[in-house]
N, C-alpha and C positions, 0 to 999 in steps of 0.2 A: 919878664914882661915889662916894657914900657907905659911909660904915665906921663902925661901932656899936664902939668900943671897948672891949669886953668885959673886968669887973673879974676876971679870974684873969689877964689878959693887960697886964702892969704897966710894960713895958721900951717908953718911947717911943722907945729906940735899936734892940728889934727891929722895931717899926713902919718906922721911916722905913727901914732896908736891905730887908724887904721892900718896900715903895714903892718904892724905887731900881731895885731887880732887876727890877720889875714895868714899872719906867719904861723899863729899858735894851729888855725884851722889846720892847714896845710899838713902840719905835721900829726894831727891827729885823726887824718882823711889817709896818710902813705902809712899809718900802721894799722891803720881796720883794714888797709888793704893785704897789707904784707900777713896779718892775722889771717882776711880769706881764701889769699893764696895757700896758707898753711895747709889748711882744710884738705887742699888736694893730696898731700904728701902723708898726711894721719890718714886719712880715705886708705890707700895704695896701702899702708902699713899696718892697717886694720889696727893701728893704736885710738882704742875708744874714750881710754882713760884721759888720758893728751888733748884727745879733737873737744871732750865735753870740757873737759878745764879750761882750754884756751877761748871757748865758746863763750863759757861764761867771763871769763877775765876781759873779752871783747865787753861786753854790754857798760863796764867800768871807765873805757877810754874815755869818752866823751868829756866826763864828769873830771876825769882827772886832767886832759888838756883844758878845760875852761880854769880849772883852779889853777893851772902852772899859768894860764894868761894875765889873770885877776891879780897874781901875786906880781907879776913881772910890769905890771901897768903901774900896782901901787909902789912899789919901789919904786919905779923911774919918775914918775909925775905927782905935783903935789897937788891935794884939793884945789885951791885957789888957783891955778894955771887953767882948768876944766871947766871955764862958762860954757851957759849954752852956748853962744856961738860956735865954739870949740868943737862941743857936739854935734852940735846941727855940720859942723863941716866934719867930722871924724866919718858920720854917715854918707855924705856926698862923696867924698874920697872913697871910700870903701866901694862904692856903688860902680864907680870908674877901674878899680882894679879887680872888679869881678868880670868887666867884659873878656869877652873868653874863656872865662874861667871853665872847665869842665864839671865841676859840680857847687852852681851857683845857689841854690838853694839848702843846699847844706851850711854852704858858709852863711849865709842871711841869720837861718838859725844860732849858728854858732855866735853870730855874733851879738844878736839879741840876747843867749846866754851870759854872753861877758859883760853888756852893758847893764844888764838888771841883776848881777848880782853886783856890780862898783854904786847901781844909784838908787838911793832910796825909790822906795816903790809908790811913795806920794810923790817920787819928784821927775823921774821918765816919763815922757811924754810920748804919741806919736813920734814927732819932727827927731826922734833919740834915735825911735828901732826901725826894725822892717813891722810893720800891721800888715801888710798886702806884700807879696813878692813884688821887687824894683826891680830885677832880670829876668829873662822871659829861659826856659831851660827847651823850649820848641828847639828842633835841629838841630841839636849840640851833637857835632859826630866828633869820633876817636880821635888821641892824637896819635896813639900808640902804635897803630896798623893793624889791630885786632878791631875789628868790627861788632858792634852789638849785638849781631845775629848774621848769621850763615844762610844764604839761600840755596836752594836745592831744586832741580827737575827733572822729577820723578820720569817722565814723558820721556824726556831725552834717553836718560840713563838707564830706565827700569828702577821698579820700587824696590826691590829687593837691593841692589849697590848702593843705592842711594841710603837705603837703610843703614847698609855697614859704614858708608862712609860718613856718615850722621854720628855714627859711633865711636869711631877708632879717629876720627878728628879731635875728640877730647884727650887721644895719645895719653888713656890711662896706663902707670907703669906694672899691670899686674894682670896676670893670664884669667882670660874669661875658659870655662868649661868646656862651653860650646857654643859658640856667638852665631856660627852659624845655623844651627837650630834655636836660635833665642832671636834672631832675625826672621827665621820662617815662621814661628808666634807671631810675631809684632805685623808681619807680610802680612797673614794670613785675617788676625783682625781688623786690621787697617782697610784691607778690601771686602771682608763684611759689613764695614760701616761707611765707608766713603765710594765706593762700590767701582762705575769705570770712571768717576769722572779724575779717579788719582793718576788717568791715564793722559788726559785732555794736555792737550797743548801748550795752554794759559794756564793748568795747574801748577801749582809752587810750594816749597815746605820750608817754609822758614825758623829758625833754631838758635834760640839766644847761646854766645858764644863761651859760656861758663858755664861751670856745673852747680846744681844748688845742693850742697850739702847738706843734711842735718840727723843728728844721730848716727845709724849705721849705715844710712844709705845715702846716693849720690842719685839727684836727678835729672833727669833730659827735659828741657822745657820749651817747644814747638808750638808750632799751627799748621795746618793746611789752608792753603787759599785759590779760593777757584772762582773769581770773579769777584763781587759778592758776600762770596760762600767764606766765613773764617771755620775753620774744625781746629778746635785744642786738644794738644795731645802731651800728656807726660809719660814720661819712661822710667821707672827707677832702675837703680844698678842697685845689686845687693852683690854678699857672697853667699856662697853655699854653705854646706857642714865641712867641709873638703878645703873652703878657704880658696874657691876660684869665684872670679866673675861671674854674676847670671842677669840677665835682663829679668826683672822679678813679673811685670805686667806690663800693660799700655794703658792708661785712663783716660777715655774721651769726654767722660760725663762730664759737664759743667759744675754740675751739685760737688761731684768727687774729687772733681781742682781745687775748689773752692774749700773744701774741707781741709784739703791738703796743705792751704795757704793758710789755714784757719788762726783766730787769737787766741785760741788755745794751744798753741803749738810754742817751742821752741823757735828762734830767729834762726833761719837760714844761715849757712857761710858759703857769699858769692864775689868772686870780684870781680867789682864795675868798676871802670873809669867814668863813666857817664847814668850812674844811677836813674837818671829822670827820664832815658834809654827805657832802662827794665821795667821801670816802672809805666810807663805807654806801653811797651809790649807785653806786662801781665794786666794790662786793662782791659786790651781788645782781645783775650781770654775770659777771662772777668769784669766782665764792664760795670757789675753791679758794686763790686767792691770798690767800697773810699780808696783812695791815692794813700789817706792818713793808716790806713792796714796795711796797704801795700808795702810801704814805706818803711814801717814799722816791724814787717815780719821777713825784711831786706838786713833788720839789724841797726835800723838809721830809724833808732825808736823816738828821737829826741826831735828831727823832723816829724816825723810820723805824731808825736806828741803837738806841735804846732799846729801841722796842717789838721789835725780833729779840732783843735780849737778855732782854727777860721771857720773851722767847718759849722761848728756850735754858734758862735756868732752870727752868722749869716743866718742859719735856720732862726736864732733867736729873732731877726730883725726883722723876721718874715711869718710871724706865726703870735698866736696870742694870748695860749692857753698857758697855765698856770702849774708851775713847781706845786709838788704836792706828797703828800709823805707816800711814799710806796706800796702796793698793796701786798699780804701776806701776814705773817705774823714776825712780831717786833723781835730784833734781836738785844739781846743784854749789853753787844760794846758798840756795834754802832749805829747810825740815826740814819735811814735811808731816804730820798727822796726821787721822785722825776719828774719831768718831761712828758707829761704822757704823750705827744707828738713826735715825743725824740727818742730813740733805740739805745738808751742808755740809763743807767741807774746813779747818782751820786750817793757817796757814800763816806759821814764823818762820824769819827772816831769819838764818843762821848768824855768827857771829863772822868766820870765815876762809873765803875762798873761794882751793880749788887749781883751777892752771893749767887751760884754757887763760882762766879768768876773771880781768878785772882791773877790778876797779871795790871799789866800798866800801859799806857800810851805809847810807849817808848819798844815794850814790846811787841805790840800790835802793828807798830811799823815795823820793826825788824821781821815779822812775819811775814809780812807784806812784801818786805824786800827778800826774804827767801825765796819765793815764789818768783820773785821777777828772775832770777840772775838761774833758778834751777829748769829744769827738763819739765816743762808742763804737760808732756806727752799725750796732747789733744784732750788734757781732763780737767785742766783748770785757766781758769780764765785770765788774761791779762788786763793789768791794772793800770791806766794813766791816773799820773801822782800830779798835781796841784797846788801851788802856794796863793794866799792872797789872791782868791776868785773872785770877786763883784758881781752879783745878781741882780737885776732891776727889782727894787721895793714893790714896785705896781705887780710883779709878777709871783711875786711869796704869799701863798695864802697864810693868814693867821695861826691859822693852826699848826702850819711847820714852821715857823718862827719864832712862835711859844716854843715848840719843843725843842727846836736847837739852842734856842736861850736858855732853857729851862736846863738840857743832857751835855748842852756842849757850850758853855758861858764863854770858856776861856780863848774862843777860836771863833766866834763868832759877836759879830758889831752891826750895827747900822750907821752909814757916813753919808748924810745928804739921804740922797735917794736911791743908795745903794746899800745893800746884805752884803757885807764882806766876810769870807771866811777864808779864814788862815791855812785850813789844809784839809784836801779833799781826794779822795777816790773819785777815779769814771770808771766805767766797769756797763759791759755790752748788759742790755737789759735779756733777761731769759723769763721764762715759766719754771718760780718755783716747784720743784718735784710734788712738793707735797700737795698742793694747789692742782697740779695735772694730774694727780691720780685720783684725787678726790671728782675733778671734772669728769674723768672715763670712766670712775666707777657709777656716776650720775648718769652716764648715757648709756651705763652697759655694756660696757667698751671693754672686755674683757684681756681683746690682743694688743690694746693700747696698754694696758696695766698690764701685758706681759714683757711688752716691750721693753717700758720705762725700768722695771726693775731688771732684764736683762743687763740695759744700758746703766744702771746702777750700780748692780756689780760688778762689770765690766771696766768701768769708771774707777773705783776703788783699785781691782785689780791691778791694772794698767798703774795709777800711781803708787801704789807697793813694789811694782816692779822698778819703779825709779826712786826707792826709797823716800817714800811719801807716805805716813799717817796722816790721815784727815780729823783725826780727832774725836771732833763730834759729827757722827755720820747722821744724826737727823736729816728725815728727807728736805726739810726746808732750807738748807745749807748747801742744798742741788739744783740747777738747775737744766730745764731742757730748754736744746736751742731750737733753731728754727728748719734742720735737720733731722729731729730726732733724736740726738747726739746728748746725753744728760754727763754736765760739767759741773765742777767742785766749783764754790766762791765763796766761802767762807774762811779765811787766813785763822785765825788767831788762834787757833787751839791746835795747829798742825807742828807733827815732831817726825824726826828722823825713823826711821822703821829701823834701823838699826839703835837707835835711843832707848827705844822700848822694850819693856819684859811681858811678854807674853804667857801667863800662866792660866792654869789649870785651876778650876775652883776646887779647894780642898774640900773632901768628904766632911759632913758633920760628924765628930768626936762622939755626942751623945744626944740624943733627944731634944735637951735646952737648945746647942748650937741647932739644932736642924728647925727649929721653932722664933730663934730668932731674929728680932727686925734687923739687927746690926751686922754686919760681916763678926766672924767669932774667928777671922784669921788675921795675920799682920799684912798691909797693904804700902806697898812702895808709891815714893812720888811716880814711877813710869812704868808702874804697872800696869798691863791691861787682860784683860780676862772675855777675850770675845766669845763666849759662851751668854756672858748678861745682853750680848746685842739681839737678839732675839725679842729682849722686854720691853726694848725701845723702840723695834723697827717692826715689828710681827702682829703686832695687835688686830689688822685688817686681816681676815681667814683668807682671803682674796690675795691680798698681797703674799700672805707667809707661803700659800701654798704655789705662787711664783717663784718667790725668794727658794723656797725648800728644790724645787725641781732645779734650779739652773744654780746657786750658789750658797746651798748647807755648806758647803767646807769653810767658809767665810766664818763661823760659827764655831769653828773648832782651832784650837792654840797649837796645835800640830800644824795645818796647812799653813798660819803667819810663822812658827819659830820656821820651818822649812825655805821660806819668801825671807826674813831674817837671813838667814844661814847662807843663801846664794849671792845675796850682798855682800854678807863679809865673805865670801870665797871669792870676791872679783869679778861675778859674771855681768854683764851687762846684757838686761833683755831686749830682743825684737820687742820693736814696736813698726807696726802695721800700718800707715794714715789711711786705709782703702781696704774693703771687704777680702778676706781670706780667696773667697771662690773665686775672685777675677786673676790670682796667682796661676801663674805657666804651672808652676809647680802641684798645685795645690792638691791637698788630698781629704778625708773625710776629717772631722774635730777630732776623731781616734788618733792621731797624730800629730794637729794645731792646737795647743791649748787656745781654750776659747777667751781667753779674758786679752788676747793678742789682737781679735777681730778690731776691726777701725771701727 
């Protein structure tokens, strides 16, 4: 790419740092990609082991090109060469070698990264970084000759060909079953729901041109358009027991795309040349969902991290109401706060945690980043992480500023007329569990408190299957979304299910032991005895007698060492994003275990 050296723009030292940042980007944009290509080839090889490690070893690029940049600047350049001027023009420069660029908003980010970690954070200004995107990502088409999406009519060709060729255009390298009875499913619903007008003229099926990976399955990700008229449609590929190809359903509902893209999910592996592409095409799918989701469950968490904070900004500049401590009951490690305006929770990590907690700050993040880099498998929630936030003073009530001075001294200041805090959780706001069942059992809501505890153990289930203890399963540690869908978000007590001993309460020896207050056996750091959960979670008759009908086994140290057992034998579980009964396949729970249901 050529660069016209423009005579106001005079520092060939902010030339070449822009270059440099532009170079680090570059190479850390051809290996997410070369990573999402992988994706297809682990798919085709049903290597699960492989696709989940490389999945996660993806979510690390980022962080590691920005440190190989950081280091490669301060080697070559010394403080004193780096006046603003310098900056002010590293920024100009950089803004000039982004035209064309195909994914110009990644690099903005990236480069914001490398500049606020080389300059102190009193000392970056506007006129440093991008505040606002400087390139506009409207129209950016291919260079590649691969198009963002594939169009299709139906009219012309018949829906059914159009179907297969919709298919076998992804030239997956591995034998479907029977595609064409998994074709006349797909035919069949399709003209259920879109009815004749899949026939009309001016109908069209448009098909983003990669496949979205994640876990075992590969997705098809479409629209129909008929005027007007957009219809979302996704397809998953699965295999069967047999280890062939199956088209597994079709999903039209909007709710059930939406779930599927969900932040409780694992990131995607897709590859774009043109990300800001895919991301306009899962909008007009989803129109309700932020770009900063979007973005973020593309894998390109780190944009998807910025664009929520323009996003927080702007609502903040437009609204008036007041940070306030969270409602619910308090936890022991951290100090929660919102927005009540805003669909999010903030959430810092206190100084001191009392008994019965013992762990440390240090830990608490490490959990935290467990969770981010593991299989969240629609049951726990994702976490944007925060240094040095700034809060308008006019807008902290007293009371939570007593208390973060008070639980969190060392990470929280006031500068001027700002609340600084050092390090912060966001975390999507929910309806604590325990809070909603108390509500339904207030209205008499009986199938709502069947619900939620279905979705309770379901929840658990689902993350045992991906080798997740939750720890402390208190309902208040759960939350439901605005689905129905009840999600884990409590980090700090979660351990390997494979870590853990699962035992049996031993019989009382004699009379004394059986009387008791004390355990009268020896107790291991990672023991667990899920037979006591019952005295924590069962107290409501209401509840237990939910809990008893749909997940007593939950309660017995047989059904976890077994969930134990199938991890270390290598198995990797189904997991479902979408209702069992909308499966081709699907047959009565006699054969689906239920805790697979989306």
């Amino acid at each position: 790419m050529s660069f016209a050296f423009p005579k106001l723009l005079k520092s060939q030292i902010a030339f070449d740092i822009a270059r440099t940042i532009l170079d680090g980007f570059d190479k850390h944009y051809r290996l997410f990609r070369q990573s999402s290509q992988d994706a297809k080839r682990y798919f085709e090889q049903r290597d699960w082991k492989t696709a989940q490690q490389k999945a996660r070893e993806r979510i690390a690029f980022y962080d590691k090109r920005v440190q190989e940049n950081i280091a490669l600047l301060e080697d070559e350049y010394d403080p004193t060469e780096l006046s603003d001027d310098v900056w002010r023009e590293v920024k100009l420069h950089y803004i000039g070698l982004l035209i064309n660029h195909k994914q110009p908003e990644l690099a903005e980010t990236f480069f914001n990264s490398v500049c606020c970690n080389i300059l102190n954070r009193t000392y970056f200004h506007n006129d440093f970084i991008f505040v606002r995107p400087a390139v506009s990502t409207e129209y950016i088409e291919p260079a590649e000759g691969l198009p963002t999406y594939r169009v299709y009519y139906p009219a012309k060709d018949g829906l059914r060909f159009t179907l297969k060729r919709i298919v076998t255009n992804f030239q997956l390298q591995a034998e479907f079953a029977d595609l064409d009875r998994d074709i006349g499913f797909v035919e069949s619903r399709m003209r259920a729901m879109f009815g004749s007008e899949l026939l009309e003229p001016n109908h069209q099926i448009q098909v983003l041109s990669s496949l979205f990976y994640r876990n075992k399955g590969a997705y098809i990700v479409g629209k129909g358009i008929n005027g007007n008229r957009i219809y979302p449609f996704v397809v998953p590929i699965l295999y069967n027991r047999k280890g062939e190809l199956i088209l597994d359903t079709v999903l039209f509902d909007p709710t059930l795309i939406t779930v599927l893209f969900s932040f409780t999910r694992a990131y995607f592996m897709v590859d774009m040349e043109v990300p800001s592409a895919y991301v306009q095409f899962l909008r007009s799918l989803m129109p309700y969902k932020p770009r900063s989701e979007l973005y973020t469950i593309l894998g390109l968490q780190k944009l998807g991290k910025a664009a929520f904070y323009r996003d927080y900004l702007h609502h903040l500049n437009h609204s008036s109401d007041c940070f306030e401590i969270a409602p619910g009951i308090k936890g022991l490690v951290m100090v929660v706060f919102a927005l009540p305006s805003f669909p999010y929770v903030f959430k810092v990590i206190k100084d001191h945690f009392p008994p019965p907690k013992d762990t440390t700050r240090q830990q608490v993040k490490d959990k935290y980043l467990l969770v981010k880099y593991h299989d969240r498998v629609g049951r726990m929630a994702d976490t944007l992480e925060y240094s040095n936030v700034a809060f308008p003073r006019s807008r902290f009530a007293d009371e939570l500023l007593a208390e973060l001075k008070e639980l969190a001294p060392s990470i929280t200041s006031e500068e001027g007329n700002e609340v600084i805090i050092r390090h912060v959780y966001i975390e999507r706001r929910m309806t604590p569990l325990n809070i909603w069942l108390a509500e339904a059992e207030k209205r008499g809501d009986h199938a709502a408190m069947e619900h939620a505890i279905v979705e309770y153990g379901n929840a658990i289930k689902d993350m045992v299957g991906v080798n997740i203890f939750p720890g402390d399963m208190l309902y208040k540690n759960f939350g439901v979304t605005k689905h129905g869908r009840v999600v884990f978000y409590d980090y700090d007590e979660i351990e390997y299910i494979t870590d853990c001993n699962f035992r049996a309460i031993p019989e009382p020896r004699n009379e004394e032991d059986e009387m008791s207050s004390e355990p009268w056996y020896p107790i291991g750091k990672h023991d667990v005895f899920p037979e006591q959960f019952g005295t924590f979670l069962l107290g409501n008759p209401e509840v237990r007698r939910h809990f008893m009908k749909h997940h007593a086994d939950l309660l017995t140290p047989e059904w976890w060492q077994r969930a134990k057992q199938r991890i270390l034998d290598g198995h990797v579980e189904d997991v479902f994003p979408y209702p069992q009964e909308l499966r081709f396949s699907y047959k009565p729970l006699a054969t689906v275990p239920s805790h697979l249901a989306a």
